[in-house]
C-alpha positions as CSV (number, residue, x, y, z in Angstrom):
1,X,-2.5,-23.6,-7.8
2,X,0.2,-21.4,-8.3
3,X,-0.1,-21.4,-12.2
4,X,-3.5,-20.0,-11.6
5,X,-2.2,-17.2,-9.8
6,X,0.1,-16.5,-12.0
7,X,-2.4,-16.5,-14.9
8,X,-5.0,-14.0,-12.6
9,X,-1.7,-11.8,-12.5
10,X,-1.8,-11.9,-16.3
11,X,-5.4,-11.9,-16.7
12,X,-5.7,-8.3,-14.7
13,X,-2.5,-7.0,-16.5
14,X,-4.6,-7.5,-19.6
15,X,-7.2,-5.6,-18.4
16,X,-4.5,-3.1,-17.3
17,X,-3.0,-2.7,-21.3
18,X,-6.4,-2.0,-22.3
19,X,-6.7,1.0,-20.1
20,X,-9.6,-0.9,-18.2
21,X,-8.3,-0.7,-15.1
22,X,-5.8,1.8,-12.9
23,X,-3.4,0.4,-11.2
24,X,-4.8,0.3,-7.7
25,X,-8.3,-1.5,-9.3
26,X,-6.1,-4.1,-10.7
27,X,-4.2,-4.5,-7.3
28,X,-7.1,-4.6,-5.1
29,X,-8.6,-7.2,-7.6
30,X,-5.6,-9.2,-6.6
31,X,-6.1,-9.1,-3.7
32,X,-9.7,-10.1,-3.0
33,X,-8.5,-13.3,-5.8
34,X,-5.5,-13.8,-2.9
35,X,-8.3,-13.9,-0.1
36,X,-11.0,-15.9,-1.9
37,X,-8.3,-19.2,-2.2
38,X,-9.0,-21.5,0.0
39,X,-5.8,-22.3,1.4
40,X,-2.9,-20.1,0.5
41,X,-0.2,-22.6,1.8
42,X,0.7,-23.2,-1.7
43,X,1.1,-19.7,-2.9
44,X,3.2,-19.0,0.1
45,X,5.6,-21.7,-0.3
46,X,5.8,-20.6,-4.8
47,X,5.8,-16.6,-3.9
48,X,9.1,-16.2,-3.2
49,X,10.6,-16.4,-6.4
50,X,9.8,-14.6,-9.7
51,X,8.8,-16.4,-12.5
52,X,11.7,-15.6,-15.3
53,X,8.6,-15.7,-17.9
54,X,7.2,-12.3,-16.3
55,X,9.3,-9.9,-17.7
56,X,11.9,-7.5,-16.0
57,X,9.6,-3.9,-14.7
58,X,6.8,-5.2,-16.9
59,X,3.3,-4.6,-15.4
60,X,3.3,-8.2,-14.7
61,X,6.3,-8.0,-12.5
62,X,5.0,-4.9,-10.5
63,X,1.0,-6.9,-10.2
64,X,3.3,-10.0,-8.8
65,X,5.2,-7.6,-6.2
66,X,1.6,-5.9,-5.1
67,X,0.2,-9.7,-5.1
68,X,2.9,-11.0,-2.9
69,X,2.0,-8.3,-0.5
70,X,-1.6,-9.6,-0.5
71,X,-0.5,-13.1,-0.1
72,X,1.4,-11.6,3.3
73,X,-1.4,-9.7,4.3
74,X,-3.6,-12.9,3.7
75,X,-0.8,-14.8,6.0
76,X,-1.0,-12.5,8.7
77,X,-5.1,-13.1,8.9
78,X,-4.5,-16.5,9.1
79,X,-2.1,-16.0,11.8
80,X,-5.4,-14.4,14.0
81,X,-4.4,-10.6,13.1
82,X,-6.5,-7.9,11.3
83,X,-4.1,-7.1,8.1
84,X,-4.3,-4.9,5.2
85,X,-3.3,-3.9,1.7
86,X,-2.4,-0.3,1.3
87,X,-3.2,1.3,-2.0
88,X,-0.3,2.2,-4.2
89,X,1.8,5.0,-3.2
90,X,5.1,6.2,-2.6
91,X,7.7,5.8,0.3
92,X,5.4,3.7,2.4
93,X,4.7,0.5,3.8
94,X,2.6,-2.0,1.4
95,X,0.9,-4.4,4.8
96,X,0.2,-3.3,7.8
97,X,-1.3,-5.6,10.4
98,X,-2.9,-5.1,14.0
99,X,-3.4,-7.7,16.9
100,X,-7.2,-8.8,17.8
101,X,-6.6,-9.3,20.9
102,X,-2.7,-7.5,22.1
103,X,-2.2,-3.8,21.8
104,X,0.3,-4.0,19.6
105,X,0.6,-3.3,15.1
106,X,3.2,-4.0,12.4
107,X,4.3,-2.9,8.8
108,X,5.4,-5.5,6.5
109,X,7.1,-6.1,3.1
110,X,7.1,-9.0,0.8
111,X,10.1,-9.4,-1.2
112,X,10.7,-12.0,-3.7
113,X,13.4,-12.5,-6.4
114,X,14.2,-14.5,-9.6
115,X,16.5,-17.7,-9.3
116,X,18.5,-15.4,-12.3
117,X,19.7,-12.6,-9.7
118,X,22.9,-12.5,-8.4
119,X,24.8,-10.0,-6.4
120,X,21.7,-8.9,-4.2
121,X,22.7,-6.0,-1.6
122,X,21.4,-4.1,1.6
123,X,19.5,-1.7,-1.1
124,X,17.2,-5.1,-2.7
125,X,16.1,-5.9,1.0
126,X,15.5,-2.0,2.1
127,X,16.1,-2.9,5.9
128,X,16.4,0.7,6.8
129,X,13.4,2.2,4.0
130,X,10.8,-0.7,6.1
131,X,12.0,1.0,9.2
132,X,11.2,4.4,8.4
133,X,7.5,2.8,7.2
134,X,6.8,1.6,10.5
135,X,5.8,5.3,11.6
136,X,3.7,5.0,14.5
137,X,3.6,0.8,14.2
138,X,5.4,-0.9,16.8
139,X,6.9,-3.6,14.6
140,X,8.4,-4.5,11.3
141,X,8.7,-7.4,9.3
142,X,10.4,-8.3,6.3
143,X,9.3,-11.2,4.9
144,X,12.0,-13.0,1.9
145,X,13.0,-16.5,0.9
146,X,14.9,-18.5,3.1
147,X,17.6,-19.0,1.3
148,X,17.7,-15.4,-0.4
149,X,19.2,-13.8,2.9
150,X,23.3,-13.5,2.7
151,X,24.8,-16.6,4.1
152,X,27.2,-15.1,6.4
153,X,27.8,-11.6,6.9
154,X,25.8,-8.2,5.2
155,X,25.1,-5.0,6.6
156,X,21.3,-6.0,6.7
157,X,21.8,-8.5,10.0
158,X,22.9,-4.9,11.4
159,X,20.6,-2.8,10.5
160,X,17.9,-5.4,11.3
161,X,19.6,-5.1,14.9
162,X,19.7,-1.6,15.0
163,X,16.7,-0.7,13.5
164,X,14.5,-3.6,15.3
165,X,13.1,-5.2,12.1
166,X,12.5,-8.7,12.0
167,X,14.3,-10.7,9.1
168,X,11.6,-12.9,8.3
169,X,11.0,-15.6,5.8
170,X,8.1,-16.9,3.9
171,X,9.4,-20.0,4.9
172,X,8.9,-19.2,8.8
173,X,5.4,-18.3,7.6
174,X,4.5,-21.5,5.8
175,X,5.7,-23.7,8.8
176,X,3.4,-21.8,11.1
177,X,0.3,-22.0,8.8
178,X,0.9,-26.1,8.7
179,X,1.2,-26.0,12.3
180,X,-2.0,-23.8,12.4
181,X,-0.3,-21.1,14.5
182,X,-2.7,-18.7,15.8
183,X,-3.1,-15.8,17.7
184,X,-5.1,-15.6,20.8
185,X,-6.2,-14.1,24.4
186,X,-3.8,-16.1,25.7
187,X,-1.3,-16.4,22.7
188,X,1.2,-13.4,21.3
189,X,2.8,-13.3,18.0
190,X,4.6,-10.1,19.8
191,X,7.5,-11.9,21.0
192,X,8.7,-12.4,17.3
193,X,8.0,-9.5,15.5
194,X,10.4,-8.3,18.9
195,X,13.2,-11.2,18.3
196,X,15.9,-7.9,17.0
197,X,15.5,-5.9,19.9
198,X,16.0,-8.7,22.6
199,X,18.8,-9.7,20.2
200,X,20.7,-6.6,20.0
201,X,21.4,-6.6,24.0
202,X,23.2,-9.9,22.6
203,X,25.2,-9.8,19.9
204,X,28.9,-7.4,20.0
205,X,30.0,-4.8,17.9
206,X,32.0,-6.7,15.8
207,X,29.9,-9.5,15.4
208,X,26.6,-7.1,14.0
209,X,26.7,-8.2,10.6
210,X,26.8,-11.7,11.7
211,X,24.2,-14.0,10.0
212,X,21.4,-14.7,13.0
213,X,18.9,-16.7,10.9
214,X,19.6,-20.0,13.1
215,X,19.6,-17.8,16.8
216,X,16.3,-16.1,15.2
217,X,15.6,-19.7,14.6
218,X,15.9,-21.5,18.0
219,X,14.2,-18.7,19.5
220,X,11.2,-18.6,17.0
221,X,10.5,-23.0,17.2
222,X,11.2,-22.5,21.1
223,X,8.2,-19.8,20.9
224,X,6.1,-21.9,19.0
225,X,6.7,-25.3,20.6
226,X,8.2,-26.5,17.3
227,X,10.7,-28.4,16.8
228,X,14.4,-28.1,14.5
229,X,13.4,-31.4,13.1
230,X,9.9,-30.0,11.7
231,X,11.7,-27.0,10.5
232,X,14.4,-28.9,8.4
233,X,11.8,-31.2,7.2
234,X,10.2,-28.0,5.6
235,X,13.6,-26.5,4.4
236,X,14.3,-29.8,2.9
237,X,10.8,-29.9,0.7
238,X,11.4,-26.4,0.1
239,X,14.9,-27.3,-1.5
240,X,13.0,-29.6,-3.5
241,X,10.6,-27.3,-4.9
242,X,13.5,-24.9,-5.6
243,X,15.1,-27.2,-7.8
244,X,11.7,-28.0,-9.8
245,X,11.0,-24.6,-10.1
246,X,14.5,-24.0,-11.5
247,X,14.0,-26.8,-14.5
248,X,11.2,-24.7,-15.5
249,X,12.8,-21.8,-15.4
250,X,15.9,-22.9,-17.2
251,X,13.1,-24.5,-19.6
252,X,11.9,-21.1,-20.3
253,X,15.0,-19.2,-21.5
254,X,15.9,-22.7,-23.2
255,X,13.3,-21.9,-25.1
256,X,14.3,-18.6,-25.9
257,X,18.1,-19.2,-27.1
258,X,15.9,-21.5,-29.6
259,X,13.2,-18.5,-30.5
260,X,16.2,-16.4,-31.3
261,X,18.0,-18.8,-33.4
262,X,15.7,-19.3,-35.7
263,X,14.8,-15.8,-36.3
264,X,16.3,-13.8,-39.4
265,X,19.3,-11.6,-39.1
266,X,16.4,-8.5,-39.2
267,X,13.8,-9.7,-36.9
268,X,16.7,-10.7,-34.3
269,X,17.6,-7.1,-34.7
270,X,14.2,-5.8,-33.5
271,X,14.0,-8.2,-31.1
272,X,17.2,-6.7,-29.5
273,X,15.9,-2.9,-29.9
274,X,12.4,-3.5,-28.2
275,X,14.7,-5.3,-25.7
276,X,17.2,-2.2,-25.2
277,X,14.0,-0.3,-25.1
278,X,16.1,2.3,-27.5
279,X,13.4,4.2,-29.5
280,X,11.7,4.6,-25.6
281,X,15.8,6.4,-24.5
282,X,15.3,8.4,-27.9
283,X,11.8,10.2,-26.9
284,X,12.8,10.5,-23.1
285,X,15.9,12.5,-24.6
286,X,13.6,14.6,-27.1
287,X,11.0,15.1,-24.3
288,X,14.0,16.5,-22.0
289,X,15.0,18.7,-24.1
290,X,11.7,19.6,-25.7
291,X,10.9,20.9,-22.3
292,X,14.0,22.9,-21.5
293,X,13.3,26.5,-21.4
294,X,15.5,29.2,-19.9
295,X,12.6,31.3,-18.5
296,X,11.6,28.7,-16.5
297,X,14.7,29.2,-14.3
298,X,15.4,32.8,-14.7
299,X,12.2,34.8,-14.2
């Protein structure tokens, strides 16, 4: 299932490159492919990581990123809430869902990365930039891999405390869609999209960049009458994904050190300038400067 998202994603970039579409038509198209599956358990257990074959800022990549945020928003319906899929625009949440039934709404942010990325910071989980979304929502969630989230100490744990945003995983998602966790009357989500607040009255000073994934964790089964052994069961398949995702990943650039080797000496060259994008640099520096004007400035 998720090849055929992925080749949707590709489908409606095509249609994108052919000037067809704008970029919020091909999103929202996306989007009603994302809430026409069936069941989206598969998709949420894949979405976390970026297919190395989509290239780096192509229009593929940024149709994956606006996908994953329909495959959230698609997770929090299932979860018994009314969610949506903002259009495109800057400095603002991408999901924002509302309780049926509990006066209570949330922002939300799906992040996913390639198994290629190293060094991730504070800035690739934009803690504080989700915070500032939340405008007159009561929550926010951030919803990652599992095991994307620093393993011991980072600034984000703190400014998840701080800033009351939930450190959420897509992981955390998918056990709750097996388990068929729903909202209702009588049954809040509320409690954990909350988990930083109540947390923050708990944790010290010097121990707020501390790691809380397993406290969040205890608390979250203990909420959901789940238990640690279901939850490991699920990390443990997850693992096991990871590393069959990763053979085709490594498959895939495999495949590349071989497409470059048996290029000639010129087409390995032009391969390497569309890669350095270095006629693109050479226009953006003639467009700079074709538009200086000292007028413009002075009277």
């Amino acid at each position: 299932m998720f090849d055929e998202f992925l080749s949707e994603i590709v489908r409606v970039a095509g249609k994108l490159s052919d000037k067809t579409f704008s970029f919020v038509h091909a999103s929202k198209e996306l989007e009603k492919y994302v809430n026409d599956i069936d069941d989206i358990k598969p998709i949420v257990a894949a979405i976390g990581v970026i297919p190395e074959s989509i290239v780096h800022d192509s229009t593929e990549e940024k149709l994956f990123a606006k996908a994953s945020d329909a495959v959230l928003s698609r997770a929090f319906i299932e979860l018994g809430l009314k969610s949506v899929v903002l259009a495109e625009r800057g400095n603002a949440a991408d999901v924002v869902a509302k309780s049926k039934y509990h006066d209570y709404s949330l922002v939300g942010d799906a992040k996913a990365f390639r198994m290629s990325r190293t060094a991730k910071n504070q800035k690739d989980f934009k803690v504080e930039s989700l915070d500032g979304w939340r405008v007159d929502n009561n929550y926010a969630v951030l919803a990652s891999p599992y095991f994307q989230y620093p393993k011991k100490e980072s600034q984000i744990y703190k400014q998840a405390v701080d800033r009351n945003v939930l450190l959420f995983t897509w992981e955390h998602i998918l056990l709750m869609l097996e388990n068929e966790i729903k909202e209702t009357p009588d049954f809040s989500l509320e409690t954990i999209w909350n988990w930083s607040s109540g947390y923050a009255g708990t944790v010290s000073v010097a121990n707020s960049n501390k790691n809380f994934i397993r406290e969040f964790n205890e608390f979250f089964l203990g909420v959901l009458h789940l238990s640690m052994d279901q939850f490991k069961d699920l990390l443990i398949n997850d693992i096991a994904l990871l590393k069959q995702r990763s053979d085709s990943e490594k498959h895939f650039w495999q495949g590349k050190i071989q497409e470059i080797r048996s290029m000639t000496r010129e087409e390995a060259i032009t391969e390497l300038l569309i890669e350095k994008k270095i006629g693109s640099k050479i226009m953006t520096i003639d467009k700079y400067i074709g538009g200086l004007n000292a007028d413009r400035y002075t009277v």
